[in-house]
PDB file of N, CA, C and O in Angstrom:
ATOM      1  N   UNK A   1     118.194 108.545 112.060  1.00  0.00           N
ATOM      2  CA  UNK A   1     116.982 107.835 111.688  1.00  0.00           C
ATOM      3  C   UNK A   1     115.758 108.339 112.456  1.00  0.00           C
ATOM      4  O   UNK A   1     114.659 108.242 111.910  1.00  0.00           O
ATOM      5  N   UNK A   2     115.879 108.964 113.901  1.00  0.00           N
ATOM      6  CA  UNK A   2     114.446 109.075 114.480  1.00  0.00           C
ATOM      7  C   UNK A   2     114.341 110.575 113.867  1.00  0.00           C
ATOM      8  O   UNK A   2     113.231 111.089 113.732  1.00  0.00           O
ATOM      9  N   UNK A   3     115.367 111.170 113.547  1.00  0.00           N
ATOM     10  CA  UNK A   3     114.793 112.475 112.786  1.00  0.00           C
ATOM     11  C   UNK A   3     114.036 112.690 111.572  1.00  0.00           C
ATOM     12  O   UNK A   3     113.270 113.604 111.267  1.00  0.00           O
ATOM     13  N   UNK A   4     114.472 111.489 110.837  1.00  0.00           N
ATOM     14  CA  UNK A   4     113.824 111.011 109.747  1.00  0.00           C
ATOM     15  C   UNK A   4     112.505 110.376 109.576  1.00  0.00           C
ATOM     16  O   UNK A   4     111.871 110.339 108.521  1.00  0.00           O
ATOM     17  N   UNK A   5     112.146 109.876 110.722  1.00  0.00           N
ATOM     18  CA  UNK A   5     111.154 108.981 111.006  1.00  0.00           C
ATOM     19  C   UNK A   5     109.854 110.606 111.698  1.00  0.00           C
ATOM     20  O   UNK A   5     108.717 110.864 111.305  1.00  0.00           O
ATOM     21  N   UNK A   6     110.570 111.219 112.612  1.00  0.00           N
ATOM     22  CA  UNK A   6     109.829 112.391 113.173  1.00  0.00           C
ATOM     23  C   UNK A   6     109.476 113.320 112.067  1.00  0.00           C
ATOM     24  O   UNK A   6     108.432 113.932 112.292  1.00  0.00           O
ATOM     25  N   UNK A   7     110.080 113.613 110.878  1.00  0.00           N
ATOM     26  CA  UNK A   7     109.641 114.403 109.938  1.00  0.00           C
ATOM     27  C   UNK A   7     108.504 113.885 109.116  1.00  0.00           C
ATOM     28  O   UNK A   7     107.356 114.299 108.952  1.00  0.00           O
ATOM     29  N   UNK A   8     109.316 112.615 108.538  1.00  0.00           N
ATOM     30  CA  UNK A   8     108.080 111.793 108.223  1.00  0.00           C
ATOM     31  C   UNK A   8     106.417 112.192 108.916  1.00  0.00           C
ATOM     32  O   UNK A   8     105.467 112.818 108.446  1.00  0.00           O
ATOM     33  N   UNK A   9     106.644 111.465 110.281  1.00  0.00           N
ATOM     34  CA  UNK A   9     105.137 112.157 110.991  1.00  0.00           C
ATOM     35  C   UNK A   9     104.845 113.252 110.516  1.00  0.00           C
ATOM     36  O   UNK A   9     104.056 113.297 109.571  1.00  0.00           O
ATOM     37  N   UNK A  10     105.312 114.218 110.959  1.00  0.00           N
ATOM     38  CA  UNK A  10     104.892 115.587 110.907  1.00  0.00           C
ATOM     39  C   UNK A  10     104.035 115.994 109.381  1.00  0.00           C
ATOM     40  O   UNK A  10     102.874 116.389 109.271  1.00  0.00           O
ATOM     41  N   UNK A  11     105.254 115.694 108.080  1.00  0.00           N
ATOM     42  CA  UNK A  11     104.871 116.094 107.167  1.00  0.00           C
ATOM     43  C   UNK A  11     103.471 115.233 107.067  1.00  0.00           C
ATOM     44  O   UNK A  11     102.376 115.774 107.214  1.00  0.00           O
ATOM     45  N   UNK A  12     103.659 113.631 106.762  1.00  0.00           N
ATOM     46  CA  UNK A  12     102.590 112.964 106.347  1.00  0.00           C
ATOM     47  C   UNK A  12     100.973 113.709 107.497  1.00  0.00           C
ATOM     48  O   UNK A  12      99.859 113.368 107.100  1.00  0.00           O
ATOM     49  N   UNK A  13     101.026 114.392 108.445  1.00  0.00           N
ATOM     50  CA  UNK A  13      99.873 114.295 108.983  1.00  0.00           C
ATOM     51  C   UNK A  13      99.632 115.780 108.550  1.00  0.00           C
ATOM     52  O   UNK A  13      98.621 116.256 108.035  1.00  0.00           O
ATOM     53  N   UNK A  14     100.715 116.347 108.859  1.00  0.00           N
ATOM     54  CA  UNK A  14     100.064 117.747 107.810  1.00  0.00           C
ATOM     55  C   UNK A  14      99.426 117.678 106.532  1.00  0.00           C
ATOM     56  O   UNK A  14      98.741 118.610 106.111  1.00  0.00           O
ATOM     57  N   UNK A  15      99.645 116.469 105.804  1.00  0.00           N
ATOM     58  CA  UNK A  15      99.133 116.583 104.406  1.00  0.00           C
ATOM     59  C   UNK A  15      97.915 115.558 104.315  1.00  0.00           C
ATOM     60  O   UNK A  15      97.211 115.442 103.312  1.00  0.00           O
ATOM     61  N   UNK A  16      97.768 114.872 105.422  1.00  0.00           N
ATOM     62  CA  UNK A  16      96.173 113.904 105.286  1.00  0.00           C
ATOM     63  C   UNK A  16      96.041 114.565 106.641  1.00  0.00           C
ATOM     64  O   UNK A  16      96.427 113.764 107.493  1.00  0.00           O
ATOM     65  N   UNK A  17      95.657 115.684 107.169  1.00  0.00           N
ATOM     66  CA  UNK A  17      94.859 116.090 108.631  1.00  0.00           C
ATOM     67  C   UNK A  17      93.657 116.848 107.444  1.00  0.00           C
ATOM     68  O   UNK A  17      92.477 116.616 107.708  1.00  0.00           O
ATOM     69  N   UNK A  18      93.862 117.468 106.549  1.00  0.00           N
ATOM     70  CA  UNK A  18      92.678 117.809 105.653  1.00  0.00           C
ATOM     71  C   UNK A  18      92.009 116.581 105.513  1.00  0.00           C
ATOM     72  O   UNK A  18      90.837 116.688 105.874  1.00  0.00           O
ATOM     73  N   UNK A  19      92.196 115.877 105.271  1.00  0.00           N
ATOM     74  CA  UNK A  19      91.322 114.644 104.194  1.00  0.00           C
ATOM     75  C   UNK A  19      90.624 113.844 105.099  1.00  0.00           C
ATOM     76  O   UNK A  19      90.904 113.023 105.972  1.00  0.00           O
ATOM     77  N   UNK A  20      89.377 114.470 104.492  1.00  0.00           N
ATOM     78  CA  UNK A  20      88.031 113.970 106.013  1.00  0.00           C
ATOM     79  C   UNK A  20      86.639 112.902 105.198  1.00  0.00           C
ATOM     80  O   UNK A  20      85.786 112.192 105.729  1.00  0.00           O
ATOM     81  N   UNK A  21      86.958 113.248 103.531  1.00  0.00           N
ATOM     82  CA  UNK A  21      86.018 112.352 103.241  1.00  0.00           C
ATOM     83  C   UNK A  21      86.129 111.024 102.356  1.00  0.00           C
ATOM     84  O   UNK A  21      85.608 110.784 101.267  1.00  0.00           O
ATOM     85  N   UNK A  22      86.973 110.226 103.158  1.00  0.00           N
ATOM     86  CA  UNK A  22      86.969 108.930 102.795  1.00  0.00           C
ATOM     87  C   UNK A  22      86.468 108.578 103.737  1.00  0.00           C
ATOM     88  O   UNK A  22      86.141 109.206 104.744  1.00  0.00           O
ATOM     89  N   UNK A  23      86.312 106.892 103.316  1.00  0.00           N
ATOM     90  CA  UNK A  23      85.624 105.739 104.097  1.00  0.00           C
ATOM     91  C   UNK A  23      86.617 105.545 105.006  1.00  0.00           C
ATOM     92  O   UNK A  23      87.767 105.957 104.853  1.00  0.00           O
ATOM     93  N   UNK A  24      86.058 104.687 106.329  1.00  0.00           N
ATOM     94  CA  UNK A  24      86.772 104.080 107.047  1.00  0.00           C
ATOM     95  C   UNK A  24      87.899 103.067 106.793  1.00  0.00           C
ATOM     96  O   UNK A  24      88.937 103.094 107.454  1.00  0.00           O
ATOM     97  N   UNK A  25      87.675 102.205 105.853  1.00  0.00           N
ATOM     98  CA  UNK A  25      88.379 100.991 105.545  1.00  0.00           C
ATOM     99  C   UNK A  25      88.430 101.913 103.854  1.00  0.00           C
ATOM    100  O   UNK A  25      87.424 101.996 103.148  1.00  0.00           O
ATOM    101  N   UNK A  26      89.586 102.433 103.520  1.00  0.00           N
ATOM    102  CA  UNK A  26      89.805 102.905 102.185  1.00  0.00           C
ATOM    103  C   UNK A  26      90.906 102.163 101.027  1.00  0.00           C
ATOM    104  O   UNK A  26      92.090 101.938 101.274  1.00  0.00           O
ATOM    105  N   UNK A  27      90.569 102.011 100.393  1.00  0.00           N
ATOM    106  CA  UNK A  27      92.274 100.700  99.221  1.00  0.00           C
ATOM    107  C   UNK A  27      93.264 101.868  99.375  1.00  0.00           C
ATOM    108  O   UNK A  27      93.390 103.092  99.325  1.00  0.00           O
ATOM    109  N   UNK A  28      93.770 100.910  99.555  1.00  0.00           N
ATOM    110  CA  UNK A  28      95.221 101.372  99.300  1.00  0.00           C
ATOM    111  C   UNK A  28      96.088 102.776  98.021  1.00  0.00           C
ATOM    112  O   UNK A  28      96.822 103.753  98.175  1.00  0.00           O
ATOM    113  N   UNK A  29      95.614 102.272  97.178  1.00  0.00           N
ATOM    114  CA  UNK A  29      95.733 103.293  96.433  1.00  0.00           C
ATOM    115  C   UNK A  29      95.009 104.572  96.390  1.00  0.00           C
ATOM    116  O   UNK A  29      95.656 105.616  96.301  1.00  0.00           O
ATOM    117  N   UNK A  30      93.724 104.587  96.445  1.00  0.00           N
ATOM    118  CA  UNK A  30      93.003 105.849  97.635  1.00  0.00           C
ATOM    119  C   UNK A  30      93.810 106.259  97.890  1.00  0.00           C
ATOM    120  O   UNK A  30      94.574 106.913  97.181  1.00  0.00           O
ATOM    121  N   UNK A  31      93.908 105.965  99.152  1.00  0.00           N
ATOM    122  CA  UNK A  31      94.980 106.569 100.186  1.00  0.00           C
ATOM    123  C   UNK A  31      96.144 107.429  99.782  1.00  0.00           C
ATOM    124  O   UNK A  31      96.529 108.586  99.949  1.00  0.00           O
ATOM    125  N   UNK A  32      96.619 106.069  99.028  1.00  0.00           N
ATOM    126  CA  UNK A  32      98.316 106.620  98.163  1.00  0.00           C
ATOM    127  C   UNK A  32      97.943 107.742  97.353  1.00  0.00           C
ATOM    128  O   UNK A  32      98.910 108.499  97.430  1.00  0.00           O
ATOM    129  N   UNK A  33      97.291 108.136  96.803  1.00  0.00           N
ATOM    130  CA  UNK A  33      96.517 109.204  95.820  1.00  0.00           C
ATOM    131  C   UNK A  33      96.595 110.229  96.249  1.00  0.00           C
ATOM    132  O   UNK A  33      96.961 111.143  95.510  1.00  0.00           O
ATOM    133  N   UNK A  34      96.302 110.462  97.530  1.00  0.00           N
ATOM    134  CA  UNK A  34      96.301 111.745  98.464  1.00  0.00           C
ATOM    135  C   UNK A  34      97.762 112.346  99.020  1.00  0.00           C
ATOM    136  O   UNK A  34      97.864 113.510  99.406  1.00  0.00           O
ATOM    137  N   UNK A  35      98.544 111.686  99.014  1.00  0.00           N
ATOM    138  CA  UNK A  35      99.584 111.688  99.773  1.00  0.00           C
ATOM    139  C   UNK A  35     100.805 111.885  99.036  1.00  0.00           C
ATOM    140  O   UNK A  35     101.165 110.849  98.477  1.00  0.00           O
ATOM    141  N   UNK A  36     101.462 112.749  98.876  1.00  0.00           N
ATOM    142  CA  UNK A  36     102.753 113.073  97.691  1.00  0.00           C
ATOM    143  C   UNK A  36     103.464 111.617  98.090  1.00  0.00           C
ATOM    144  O   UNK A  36     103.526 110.848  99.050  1.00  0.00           O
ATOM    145  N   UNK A  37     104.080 111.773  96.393  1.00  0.00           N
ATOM    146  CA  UNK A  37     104.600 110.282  96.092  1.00  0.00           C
ATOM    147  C   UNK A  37     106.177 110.070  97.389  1.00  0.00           C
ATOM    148  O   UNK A  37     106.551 109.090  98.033  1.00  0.00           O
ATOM    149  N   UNK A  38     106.662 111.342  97.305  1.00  0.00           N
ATOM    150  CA  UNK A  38     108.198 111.104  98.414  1.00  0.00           C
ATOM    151  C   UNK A  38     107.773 110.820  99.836  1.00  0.00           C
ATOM    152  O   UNK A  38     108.609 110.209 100.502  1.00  0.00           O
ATOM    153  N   UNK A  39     106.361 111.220 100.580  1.00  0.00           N
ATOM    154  CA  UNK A  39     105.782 110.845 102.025  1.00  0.00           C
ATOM    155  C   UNK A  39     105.329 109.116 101.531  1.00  0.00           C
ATOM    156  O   UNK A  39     105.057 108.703 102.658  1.00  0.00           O
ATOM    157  N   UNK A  40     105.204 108.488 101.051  1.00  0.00           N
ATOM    158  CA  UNK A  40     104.602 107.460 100.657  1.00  0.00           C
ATOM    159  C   UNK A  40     105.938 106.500 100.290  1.00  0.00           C
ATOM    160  O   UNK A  40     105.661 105.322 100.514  1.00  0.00           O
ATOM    161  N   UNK A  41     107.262 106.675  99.806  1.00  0.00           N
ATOM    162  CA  UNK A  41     108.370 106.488  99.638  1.00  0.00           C
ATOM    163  C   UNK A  41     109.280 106.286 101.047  1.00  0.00           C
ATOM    164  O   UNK A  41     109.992 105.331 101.358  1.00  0.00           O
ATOM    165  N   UNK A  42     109.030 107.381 101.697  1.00  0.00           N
ATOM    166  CA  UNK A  42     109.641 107.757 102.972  1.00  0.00           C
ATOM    167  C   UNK A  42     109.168 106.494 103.982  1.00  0.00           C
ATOM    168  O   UNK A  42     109.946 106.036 104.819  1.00  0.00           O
ATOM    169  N   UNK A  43     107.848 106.007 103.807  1.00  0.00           N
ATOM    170  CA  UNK A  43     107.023 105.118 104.838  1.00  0.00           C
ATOM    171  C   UNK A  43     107.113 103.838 104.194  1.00  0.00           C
ATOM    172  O   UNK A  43     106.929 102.922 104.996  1.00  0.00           O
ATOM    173  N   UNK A  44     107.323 103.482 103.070  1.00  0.00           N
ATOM    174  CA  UNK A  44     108.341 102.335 102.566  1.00  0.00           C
ATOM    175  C   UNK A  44     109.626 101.964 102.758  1.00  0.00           C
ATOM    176  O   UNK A  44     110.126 100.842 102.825  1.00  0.00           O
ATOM    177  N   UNK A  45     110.164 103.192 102.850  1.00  0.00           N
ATOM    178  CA  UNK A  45     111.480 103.119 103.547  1.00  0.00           C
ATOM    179  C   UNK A  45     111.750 102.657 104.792  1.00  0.00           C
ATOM    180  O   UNK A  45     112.481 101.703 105.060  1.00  0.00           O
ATOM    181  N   UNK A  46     111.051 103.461 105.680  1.00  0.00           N
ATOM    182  CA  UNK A  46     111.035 103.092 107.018  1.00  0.00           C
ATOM    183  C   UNK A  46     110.681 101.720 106.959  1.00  0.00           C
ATOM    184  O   UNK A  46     111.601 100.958 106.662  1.00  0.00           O
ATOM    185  N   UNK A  47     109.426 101.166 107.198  1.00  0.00           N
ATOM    186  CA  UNK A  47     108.739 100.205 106.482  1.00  0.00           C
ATOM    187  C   UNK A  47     110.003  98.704 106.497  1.00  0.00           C
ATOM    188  O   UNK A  47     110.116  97.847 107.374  1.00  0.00           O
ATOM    189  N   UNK A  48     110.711  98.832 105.332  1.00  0.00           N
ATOM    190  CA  UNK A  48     111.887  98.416 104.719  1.00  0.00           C
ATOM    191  C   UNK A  48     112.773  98.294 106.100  1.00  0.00           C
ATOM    192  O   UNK A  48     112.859  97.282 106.797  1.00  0.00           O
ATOM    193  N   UNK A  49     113.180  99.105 106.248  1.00  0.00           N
ATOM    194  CA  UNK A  49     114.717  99.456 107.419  1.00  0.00           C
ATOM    195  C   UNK A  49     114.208  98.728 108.151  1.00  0.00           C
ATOM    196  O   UNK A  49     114.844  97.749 108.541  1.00  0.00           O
ATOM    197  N   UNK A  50     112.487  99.023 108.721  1.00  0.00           N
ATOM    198  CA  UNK A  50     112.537  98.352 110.392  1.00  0.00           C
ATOM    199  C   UNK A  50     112.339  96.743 110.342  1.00  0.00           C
ATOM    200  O   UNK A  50     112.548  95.946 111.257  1.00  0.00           O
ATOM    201  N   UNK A  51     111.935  96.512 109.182  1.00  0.00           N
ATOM    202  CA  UNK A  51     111.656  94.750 108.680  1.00  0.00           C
ATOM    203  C   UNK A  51     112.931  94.302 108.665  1.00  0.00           C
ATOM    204  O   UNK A  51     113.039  93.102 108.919  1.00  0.00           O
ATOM    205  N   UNK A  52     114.018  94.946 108.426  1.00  0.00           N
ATOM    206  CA  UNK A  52     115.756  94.535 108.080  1.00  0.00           C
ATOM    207  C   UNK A  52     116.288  94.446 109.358  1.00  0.00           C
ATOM    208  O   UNK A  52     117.173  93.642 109.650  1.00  0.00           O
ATOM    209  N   UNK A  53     115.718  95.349 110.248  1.00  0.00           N
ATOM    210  CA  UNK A  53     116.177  95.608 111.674  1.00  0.00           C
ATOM    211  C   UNK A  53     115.790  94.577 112.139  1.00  0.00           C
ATOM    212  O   UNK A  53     116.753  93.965 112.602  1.00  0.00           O
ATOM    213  N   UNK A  54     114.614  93.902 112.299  1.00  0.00           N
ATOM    214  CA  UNK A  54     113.899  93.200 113.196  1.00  0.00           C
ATOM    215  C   UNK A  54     114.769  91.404 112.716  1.00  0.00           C
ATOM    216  O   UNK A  54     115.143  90.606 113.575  1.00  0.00           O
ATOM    217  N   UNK A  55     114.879  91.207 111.423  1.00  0.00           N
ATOM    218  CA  UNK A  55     115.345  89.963 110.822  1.00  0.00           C
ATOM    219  C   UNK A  55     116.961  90.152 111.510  1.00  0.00           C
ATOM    220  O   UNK A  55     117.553  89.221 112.056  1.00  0.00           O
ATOM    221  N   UNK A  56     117.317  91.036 111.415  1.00  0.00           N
ATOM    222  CA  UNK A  56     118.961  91.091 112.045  1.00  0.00           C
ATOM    223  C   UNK A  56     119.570  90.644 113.307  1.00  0.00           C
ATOM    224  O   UNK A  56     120.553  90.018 113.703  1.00  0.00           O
ATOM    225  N   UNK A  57     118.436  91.309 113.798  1.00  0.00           N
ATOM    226  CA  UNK A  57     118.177  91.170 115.510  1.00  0.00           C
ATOM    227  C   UNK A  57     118.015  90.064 115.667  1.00  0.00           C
ATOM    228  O   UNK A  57     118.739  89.572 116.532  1.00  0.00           O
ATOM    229  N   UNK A  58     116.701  88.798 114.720  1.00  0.00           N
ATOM    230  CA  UNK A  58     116.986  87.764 114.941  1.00  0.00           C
ATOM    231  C   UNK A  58     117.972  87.203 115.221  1.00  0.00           C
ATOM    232  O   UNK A  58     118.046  86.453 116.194  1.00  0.00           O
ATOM    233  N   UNK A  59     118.943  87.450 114.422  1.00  0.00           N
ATOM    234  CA  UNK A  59     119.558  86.213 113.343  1.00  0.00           C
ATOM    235  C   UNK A  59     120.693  86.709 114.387  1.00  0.00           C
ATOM    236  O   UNK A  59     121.383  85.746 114.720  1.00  0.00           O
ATOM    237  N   UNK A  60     121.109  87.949 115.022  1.00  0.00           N
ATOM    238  CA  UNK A  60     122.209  87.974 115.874  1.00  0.00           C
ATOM    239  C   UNK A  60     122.019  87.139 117.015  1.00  0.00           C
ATOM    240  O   UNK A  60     122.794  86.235 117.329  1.00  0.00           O
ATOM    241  N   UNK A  61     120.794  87.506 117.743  1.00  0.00           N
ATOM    242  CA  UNK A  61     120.336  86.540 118.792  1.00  0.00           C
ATOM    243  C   UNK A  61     120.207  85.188 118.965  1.00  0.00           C
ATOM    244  O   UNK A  61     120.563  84.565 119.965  1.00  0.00           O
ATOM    245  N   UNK A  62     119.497  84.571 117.599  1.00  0.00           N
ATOM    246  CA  UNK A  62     119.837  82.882 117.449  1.00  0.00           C
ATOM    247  C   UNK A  62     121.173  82.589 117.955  1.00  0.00           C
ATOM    248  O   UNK A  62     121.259  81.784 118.882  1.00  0.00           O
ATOM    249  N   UNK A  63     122.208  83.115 117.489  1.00  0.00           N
ATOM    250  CA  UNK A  63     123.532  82.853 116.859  1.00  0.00           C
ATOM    251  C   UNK A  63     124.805  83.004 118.249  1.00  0.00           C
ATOM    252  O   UNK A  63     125.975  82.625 118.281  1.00  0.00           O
ATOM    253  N   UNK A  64     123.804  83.846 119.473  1.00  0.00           N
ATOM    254  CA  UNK A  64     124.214  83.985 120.831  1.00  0.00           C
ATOM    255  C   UNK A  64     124.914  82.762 121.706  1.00  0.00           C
ATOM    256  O   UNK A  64     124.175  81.799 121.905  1.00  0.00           O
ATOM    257  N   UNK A  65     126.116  82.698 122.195  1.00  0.00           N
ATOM    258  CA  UNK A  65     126.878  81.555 122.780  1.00  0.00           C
ATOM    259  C   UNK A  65     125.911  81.468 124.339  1.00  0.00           C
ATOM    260  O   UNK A  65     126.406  81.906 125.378  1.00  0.00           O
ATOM    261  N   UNK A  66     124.858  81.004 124.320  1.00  0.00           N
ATOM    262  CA  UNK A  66     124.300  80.996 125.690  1.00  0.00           C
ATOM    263  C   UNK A  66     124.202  79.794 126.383  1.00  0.00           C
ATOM    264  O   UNK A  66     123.245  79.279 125.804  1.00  0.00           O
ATOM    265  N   UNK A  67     124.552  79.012 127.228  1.00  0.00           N
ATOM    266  CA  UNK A  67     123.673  77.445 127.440  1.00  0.00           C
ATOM    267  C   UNK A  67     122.465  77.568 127.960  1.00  0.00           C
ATOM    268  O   UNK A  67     121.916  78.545 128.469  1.00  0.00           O
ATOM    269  N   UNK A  68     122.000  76.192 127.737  1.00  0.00           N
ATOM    270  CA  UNK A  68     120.640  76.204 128.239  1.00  0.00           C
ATOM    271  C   UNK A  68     120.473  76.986 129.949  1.00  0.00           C
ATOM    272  O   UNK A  68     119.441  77.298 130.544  1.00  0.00           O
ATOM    273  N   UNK A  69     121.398  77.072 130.222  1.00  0.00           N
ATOM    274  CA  UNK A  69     121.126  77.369 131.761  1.00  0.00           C
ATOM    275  C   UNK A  69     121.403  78.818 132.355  1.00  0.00           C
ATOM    276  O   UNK A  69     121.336  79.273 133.498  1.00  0.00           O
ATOM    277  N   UNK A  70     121.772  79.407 131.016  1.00  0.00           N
ATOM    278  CA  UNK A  70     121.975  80.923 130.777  1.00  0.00           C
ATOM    279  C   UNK A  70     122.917  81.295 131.230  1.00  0.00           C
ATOM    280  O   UNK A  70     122.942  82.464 131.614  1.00  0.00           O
ATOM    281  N   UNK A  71     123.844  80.631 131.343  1.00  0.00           N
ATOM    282  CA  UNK A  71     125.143  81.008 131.587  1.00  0.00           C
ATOM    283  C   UNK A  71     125.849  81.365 129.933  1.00  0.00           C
ATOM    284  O   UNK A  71     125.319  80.988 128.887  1.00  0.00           O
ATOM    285  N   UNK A  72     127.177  82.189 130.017  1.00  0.00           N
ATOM    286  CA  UNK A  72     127.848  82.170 128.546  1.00  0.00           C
ATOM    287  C   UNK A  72     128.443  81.040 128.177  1.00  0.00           C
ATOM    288  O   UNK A  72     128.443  80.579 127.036  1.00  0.00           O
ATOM    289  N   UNK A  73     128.962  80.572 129.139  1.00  0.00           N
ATOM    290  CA  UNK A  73     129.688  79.145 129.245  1.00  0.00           C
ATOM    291  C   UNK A  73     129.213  77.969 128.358  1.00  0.00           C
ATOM    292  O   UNK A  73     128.115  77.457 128.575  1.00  0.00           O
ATOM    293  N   UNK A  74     130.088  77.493 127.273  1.00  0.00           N
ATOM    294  CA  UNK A  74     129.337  76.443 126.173  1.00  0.00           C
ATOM    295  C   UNK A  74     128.945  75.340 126.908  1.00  0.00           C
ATOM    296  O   UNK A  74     128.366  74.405 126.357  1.00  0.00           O
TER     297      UNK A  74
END
């Protein structure tokens, strides 16, 4: 995954390090316009995974046998 995530970078900035004349605050689709549809896919993906990651992590941690006093002990 971080190889995936490192290519990602690379490619996506190679392909918007040209693109100098938009606005500061640009829509969304702008943006998406410039940018081949699979780099734009790729950052949905990620996107996706790390939102799945982060809810998981919750939901393992809630679910942790801890007492209030931080011991494991119920």
């Amino acid at each position: 995954m971080p190889i995936i995530i490192a290519l990602t970078a690379i490619f996506s900035y190679t392909t918007i390090r040209n693109v100098s004349d938009v606005d500061l605050v640009t829509p969304l689709s702008q943006v998406l316009g410039g940018v081949p549809i699979w780099v734009a896919g790729l950052m949905g993906l990620i996107a996706v995974v790390g939102t799945l990651a982060m809810i998981w992590l919750m939901y393992i941690f809630t679910r942790a046998p801890v007492s209030p006093d931080g011991s494991d002990e119920e």
